[in-house]
C-alpha positions in Angstrom: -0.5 4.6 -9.5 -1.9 2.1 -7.4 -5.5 1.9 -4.8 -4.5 2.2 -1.9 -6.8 1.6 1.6 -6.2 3.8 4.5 -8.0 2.6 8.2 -7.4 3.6 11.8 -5.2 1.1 13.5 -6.1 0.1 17.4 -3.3 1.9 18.2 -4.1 5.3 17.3 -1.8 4.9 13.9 -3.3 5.1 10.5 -3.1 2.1 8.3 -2.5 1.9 4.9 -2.4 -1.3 2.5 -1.7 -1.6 -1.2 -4.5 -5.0 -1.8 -2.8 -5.7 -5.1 0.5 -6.0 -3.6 0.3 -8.6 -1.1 1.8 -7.5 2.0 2.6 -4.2 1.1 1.4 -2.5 4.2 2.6 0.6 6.7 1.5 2.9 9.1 1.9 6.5 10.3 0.6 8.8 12.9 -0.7 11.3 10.5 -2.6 11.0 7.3 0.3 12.9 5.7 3.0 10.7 6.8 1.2 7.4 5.9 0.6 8.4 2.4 4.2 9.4 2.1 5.1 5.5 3.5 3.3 3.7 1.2 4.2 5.8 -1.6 7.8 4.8 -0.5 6.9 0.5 0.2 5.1 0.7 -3.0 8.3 1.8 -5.0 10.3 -0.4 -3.2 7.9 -3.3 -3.4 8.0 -3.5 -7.5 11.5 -2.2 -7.6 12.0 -5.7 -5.6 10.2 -7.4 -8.2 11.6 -6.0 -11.1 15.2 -6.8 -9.5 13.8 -10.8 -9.3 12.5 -10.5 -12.7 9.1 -10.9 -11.4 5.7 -10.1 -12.8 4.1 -6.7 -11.3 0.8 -7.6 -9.9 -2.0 -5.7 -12.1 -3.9 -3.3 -10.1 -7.3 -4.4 -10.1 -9.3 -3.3 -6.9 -13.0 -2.7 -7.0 -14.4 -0.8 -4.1 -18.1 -1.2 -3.5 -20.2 0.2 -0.8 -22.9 -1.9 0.4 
């Protein structure tokens, strides 16, 4: 499991960004179907690693409000 931060994009698509995996990022038009994408670019996103032999990123977001 992995945080995961969901915003509106300017173009009327939702956002969605995993911050501890650099530039794992997508978007959909519901909040449904961007879930399901970043589910999908975060397998596929340490799958990748793993194939390199790379180290998986910890997951280590702190959310705040201030």
């Amino acid at each position: 499991m992995r945080q995961v931060i969901i915003y509106s994009g300017e173009d009327g698509y939702l956002i969605a960004e995993c911050p501890s995996l650099p530039g794992c990022i997508t978007q959909g038009k519901t909040k449904e179907a961007v879930i399901d994408n970043i589910k999908e670019a975060i397998e596929l996103y340490i799958e990748t690693l793993l194939e390199r032999n790379a180290a998986v990123p910890e997951d280590t977001l702190e959310v705040l409000q201030v």
